[in-house]
Structure formats: structure tokens, C-alpha cells
C-alpha positions as CSV (number, residue, x, y, z in Angstrom):
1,X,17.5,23.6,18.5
2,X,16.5,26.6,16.2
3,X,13.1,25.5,14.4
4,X,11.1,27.2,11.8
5,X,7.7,26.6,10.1
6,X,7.2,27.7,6.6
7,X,3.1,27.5,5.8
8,X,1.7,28.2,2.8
9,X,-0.5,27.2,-0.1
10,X,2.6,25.4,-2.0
11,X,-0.1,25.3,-4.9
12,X,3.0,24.2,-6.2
13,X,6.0,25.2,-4.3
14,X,8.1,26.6,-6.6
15,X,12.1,28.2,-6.5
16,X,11.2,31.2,-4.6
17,X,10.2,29.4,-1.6
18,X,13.3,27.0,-1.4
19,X,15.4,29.9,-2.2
20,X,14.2,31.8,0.9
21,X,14.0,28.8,3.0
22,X,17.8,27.8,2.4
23,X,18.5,31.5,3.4
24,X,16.6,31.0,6.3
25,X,18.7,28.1,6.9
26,X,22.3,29.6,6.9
27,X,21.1,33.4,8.2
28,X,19.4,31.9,11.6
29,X,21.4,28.3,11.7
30,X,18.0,26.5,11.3
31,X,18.3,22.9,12.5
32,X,14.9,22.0,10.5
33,X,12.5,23.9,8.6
34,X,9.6,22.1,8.0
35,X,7.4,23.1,4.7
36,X,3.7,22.8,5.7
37,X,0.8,23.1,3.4
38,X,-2.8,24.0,4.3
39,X,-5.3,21.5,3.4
40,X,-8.0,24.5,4.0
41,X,-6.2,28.0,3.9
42,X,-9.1,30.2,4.9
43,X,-7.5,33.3,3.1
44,X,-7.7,31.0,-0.7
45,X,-11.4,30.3,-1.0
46,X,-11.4,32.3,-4.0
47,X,-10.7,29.6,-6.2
48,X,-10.3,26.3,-6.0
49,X,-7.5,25.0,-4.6
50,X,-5.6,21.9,-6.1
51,X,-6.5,18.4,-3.5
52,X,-4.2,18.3,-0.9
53,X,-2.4,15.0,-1.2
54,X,-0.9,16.8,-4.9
55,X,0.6,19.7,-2.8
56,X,2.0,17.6,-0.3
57,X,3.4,15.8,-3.2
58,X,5.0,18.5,-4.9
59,X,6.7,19.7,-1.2
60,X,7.8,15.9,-0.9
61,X,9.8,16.2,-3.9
62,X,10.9,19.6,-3.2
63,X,12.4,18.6,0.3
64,X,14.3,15.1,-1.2
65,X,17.7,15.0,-0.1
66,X,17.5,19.0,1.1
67,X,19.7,19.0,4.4
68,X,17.0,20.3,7.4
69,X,14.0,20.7,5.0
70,X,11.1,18.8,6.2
71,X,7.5,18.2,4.5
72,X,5.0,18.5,7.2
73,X,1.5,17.1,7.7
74,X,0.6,19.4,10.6
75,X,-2.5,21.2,8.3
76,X,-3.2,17.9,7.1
77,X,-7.3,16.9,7.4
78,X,-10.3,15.8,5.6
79,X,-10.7,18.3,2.4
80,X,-14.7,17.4,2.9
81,X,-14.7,18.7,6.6
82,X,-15.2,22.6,5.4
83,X,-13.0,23.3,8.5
84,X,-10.2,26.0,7.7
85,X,-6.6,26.0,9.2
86,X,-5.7,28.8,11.4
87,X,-1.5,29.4,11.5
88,X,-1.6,29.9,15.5
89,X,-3.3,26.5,15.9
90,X,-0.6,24.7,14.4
91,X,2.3,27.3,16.0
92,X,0.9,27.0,19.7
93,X,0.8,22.9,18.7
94,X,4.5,22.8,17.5
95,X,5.4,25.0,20.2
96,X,4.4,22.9,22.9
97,X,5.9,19.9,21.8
98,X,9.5,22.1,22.1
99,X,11.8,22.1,24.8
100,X,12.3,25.4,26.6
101,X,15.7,26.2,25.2
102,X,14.2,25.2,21.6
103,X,13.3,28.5,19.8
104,X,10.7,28.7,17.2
105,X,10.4,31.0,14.1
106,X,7.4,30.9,11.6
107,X,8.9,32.1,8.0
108,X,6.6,34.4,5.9
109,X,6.9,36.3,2.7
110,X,6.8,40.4,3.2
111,X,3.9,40.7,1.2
112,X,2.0,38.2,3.5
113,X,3.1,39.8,6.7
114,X,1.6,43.2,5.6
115,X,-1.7,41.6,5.6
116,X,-1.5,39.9,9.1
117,X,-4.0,42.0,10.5
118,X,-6.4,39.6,8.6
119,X,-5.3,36.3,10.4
120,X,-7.3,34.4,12.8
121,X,-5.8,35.7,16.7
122,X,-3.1,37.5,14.2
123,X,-1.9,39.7,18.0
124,X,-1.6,36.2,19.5
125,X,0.7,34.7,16.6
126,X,2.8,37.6,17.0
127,X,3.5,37.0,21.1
128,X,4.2,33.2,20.0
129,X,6.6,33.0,18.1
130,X,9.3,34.8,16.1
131,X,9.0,36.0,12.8
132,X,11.1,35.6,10.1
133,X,10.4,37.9,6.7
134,X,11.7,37.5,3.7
135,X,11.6,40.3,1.2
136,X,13.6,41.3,-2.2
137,X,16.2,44.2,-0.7
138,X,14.9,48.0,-0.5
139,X,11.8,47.0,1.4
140,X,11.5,49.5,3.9
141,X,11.1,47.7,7.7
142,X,9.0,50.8,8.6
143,X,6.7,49.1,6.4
144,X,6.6,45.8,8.6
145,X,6.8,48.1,12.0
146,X,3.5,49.8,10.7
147,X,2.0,46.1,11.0
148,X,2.8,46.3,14.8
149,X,0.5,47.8,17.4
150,X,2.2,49.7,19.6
151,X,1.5,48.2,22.9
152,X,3.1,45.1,21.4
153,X,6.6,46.6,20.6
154,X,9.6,46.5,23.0
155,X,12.1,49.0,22.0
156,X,13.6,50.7,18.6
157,X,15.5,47.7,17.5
158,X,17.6,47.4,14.1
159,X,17.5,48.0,10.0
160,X,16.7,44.3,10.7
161,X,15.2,43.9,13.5
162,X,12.1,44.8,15.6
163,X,11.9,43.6,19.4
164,X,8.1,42.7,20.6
165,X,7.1,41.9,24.1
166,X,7.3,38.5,23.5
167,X,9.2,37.9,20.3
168,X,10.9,39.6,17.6
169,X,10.7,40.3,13.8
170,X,13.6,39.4,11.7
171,X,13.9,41.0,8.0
172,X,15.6,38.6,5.8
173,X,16.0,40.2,2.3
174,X,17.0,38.1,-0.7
175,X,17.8,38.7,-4.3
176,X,15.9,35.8,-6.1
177,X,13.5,36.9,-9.2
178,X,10.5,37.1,-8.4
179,X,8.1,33.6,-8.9
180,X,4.7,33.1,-8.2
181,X,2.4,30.0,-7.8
182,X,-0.3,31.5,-9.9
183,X,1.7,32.0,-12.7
184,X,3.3,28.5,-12.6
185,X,0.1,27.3,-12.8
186,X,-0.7,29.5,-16.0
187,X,2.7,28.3,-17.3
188,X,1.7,24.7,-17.3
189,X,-1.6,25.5,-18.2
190,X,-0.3,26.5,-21.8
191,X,1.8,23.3,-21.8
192,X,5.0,25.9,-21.2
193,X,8.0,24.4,-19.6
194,X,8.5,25.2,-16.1
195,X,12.3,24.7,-15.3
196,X,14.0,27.2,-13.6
197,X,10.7,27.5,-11.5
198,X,10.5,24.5,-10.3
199,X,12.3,21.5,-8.9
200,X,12.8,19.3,-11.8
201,X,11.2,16.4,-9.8
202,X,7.9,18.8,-9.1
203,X,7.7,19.7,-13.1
204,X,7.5,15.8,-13.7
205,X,4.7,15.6,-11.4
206,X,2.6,18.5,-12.7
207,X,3.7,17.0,-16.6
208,X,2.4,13.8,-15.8
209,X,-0.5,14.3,-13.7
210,X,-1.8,16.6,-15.9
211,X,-2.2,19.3,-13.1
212,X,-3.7,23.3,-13.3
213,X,-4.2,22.0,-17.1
214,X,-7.8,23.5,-16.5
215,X,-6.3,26.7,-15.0
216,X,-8.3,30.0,-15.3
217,X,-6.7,31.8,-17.8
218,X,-7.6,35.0,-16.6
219,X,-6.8,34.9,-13.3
């Protein structure tokens, strides 16, 4: 079985992260891809961050009726317990509930990746699982190689591909327009419609709930 986690803020999911999960999907025959917010993300203490049972909403309704998507409590906790989520705690968890011929990839945006060196035990994530990373095309894989100490690589690989001791790195390029949470949440600050960026079903919620109504405008 060919697993994948997608973490993230989902602060609200939006089209850009189905879109790269359904290519996901068909490009490495994912059997299940399961979306997992982070209650605490220790990299967005920069502002707050909307309550967690509202994002895990929003990726509820995202994943309705979507063959092999999966909402995931795995970063689930107590908001209150000022304890911050770490990505390898939750990949080393998922990966030991696997079966040995199971194979694990963890799905991250480009941008992201470049700024693994940041991540808690960032050289451990890398042997644990592989890496799938999606990016608009032209993004130069040099780029993501750069990210790589070399100790840690395990030949030249492909224009798509870089082999690690343990694991590779895939490059998965799409062509979607570009979305971002932050300016969804501007969007719906102003009262602006949100389709298109959205599932329909997640633009209800945000409507009705009143949420990032109190957005910074200025962010």
C-alpha cells in the first residue's frame, strides 16, 4: 500500500492543496493520502492561528466523497498545552504502524522544502521517509538538491528524482495558479467571494461562521 501524509496549517485548505494532492494521487498510485493539520505548528506562532476543531472542519469538507483522501487527527491535542507538533513525530508514528512492504511518502510544497533545514530532527525526516515535492514547472531540482547534505545522498539520480541513503526525493511539478491561505483569509476578510479557491462546502463554513472576519489586513 503506497501511503502519503500531507501536513500543513490548512488555515483553510484551499484548491492548491487538493489540486496537488489528486496529482499525488495518479503520479505515485497513492492508495490514501491523509490531510493532517497541526493543532500547534511551531513554524506559525507569528500570528494567531484559527482553533483547531475549524481547520479540521474545513479539511473534513474538503476530503467528502474524494476517492483516497483522508482527514487526519494525528496532530490533534489540547490548543492550551503550549506543546508544538514536530512532522517526524507523527512520520516515525505512522510509519510504525505500516507493514514492511507499505511505503510511506510525506507531501510538501517546494517552497516549504527549501526551508527544511529549520525543522525539528529535519536530517532524520529525510532518512524516514520519501519526499514528495510539488512545485509549479521550471523549478530547478538543483534547487531542492542544495537542501541535501551530502553525506546523505546516494547517487546522481533524475530531472525528477534524487536518491538518499534511505529514501528518495520526488519532484512533482503542477500547473495550478498559484493560491495561498493568507490571502483567502484576506479575501473573506473583505466579505469577497471565495469560489474558485475553495471547496464550495469550505466557503459555506468560513460564510457562516464568520471566520478570519478579524483578519490583519496588513499581513
Amino acid at each position: 500500500m503506497n501511503v502519503a501524509l500531507f501536513g500543513g496549517t490548512f488555515d483553510p485548505i484551499h484548491s492548491g492543496h487538493l489540486s496537488a494532492a489528486r496529482a499525488a494521487v495518479e503520479s505515485f498510485a497513492l492508495d490514501r493520502i491523509y490531510f493532517v493539520p497541526a493543532s500547534l505548528p511551531p513554524h506559525k506562532r507569528d500570528r494567531p492561528i484559527t482553533p483547531f476543531p475549524h481547520r479540521f472542519a474545513m479539511v473534513s469538507l474538503a476530503c467528502a466523497g474524494v476517492p483516497h483522501f483522508i482527514p487526519s487527527l494525528l496532530e490533534a491535542q489540547d490548543e492550551n498545552s503550549g506543546k508544538p507538533n514536530y512532522t517526524i513525530g507523527t512520520v516515525r508514528r505512522v510509519a510504525a504502524a505500516l507493514s514492511p512492504e507499505d511505503r510511506l511518502y510525506f507531501l510538501i510544497g517546494a517552497d516549504a522544502f527549501l526551508d527544511l533545514p529549520h525543522w525539528h530532527e529535519w536530517i532524520a525526516l529525510l532518512d524516514a521517509c520519501d519526499f514528495i515535492i510539488v512545485s509549479r514547472p521550471g523549478f530547478p531540482i538543483a534547487e531542492i538538491a542544495k537542501v541535501v547534505p551530502p553525506e546523505l545522498r546516494a547517487g546522481s539520480g533524475t530531472a525528477n528524482t534524487i536518491p538518499l541513503r534511505r529514501a528518495k526525493l520526488h519532484l512533482l511539478t503542477t500547473v495550478e495558479a498559484d493560491v495561498s491561505s493568507s490571502e483567502i483569509r484576506r479575501l473573506a476578510a473583505k466579505g469577497r467571494s471565495l469560489a474558485g479557491l475553495v471547496p464550495d462546502a469550505v466557503a459555506d463554513y468560513v460564510q457562516k461562521l464568520g471566520l478570519f472576519l478579524h483578519e490583519n489586513q496588513t499581513e
